[in-house]
VOGU-3710 file (C-alpha; in Angstrom, 3 decimals, decimal comma):
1> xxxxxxxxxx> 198,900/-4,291/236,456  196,871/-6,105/238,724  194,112/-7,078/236,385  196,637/-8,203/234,114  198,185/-10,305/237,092  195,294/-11,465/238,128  193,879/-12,991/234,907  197,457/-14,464/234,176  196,774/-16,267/237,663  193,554/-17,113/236,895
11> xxxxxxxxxx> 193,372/-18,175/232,685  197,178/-17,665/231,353  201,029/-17,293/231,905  201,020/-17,684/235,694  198,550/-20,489/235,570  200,953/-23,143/234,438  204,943/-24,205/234,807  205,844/-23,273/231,109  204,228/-20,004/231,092  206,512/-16,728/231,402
21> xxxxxxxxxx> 205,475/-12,957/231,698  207,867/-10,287/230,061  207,136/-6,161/230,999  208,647/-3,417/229,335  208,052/-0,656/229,902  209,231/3,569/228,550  208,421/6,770/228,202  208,299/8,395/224,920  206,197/11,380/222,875  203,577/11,083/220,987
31> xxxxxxxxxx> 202,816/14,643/219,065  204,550/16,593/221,483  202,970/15,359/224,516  204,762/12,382/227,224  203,145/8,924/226,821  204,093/5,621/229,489  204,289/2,594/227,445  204,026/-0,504/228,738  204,015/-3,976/226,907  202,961/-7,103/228,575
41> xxxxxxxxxx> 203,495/-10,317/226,987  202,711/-13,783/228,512  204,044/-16,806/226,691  203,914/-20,935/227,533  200,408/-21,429/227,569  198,463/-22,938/224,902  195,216/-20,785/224,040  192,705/-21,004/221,124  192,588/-17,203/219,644  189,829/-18,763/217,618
51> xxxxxxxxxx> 187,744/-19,538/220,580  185,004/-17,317/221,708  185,819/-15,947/225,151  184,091/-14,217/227,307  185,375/-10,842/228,131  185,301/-10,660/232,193  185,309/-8,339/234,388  189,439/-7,384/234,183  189,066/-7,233/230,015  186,630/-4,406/230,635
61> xxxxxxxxxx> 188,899/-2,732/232,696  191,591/-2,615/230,982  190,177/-1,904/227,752  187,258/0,082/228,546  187,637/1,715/232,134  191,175/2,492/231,502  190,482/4,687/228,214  187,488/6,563/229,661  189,148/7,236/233,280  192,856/7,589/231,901
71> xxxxxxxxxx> 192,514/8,630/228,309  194,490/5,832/227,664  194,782/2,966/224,746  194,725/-0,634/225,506  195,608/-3,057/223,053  195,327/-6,868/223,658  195,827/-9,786/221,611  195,463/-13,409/221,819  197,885/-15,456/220,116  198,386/-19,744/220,622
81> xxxxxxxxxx> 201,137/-19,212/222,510  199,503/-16,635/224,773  198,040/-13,092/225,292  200,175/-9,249/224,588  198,738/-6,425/225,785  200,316/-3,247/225,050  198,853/0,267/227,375  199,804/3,421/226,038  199,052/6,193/229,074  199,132/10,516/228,555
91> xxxxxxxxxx> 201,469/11,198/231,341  199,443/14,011/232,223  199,376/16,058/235,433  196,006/14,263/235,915  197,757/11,097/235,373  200,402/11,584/237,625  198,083/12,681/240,558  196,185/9,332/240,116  199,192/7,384/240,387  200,190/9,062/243,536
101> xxx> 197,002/8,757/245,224  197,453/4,728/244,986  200,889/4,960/247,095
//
């Protein structure tokens, strides 16, 4: 969340007036197993999804730290309007753990 936050500061949602952030967020099962989904779309800012970007330091997190540290998926998207990103997190004992250890 606070790579997301923080680029939304820096590049999109939070950067400008018009720009609004929606979370969701539930729990569900995916082949048996509990799975944390959260969805994280930022609209009211005007981006270029043609544009080449370059992928900074909280893109690698989220799509490449998170995965190998988490076993998690992150999806993210650019659109004109703004930027989804959608995390998908095994709510394993593992998981769980890690999230404590942050309180």
């Amino acid at each position: 969340m606070h790579e997301l936050t923080t680029n939304a500061l820096k590049y999109g949602a939070l950067s400008t007036p018009t720009g609004r952030i929606a979370v969701t967020w539930r729990c569900a099962a995916r082949q048996g197993a509990p799975i944390l989904m959260i969805d994280w779309t930022e609209t009211g800012v005007r981006l270029d999804p043609s544009e080449d970007r370059r992928r900074g330091f909280g893109w690698i997190v989220l799509e490449e730290m998170l995965t190998y540290q988490l076993e998690a998926e992150a999806q993210l998207n650019l659109s004109p309007d703004g930027m989804t990103c959608r995390l998908v997190l095994p709510l394993t004992d593992r998981i769980v753990r890690s999230m404590e250890d942050q309180d």
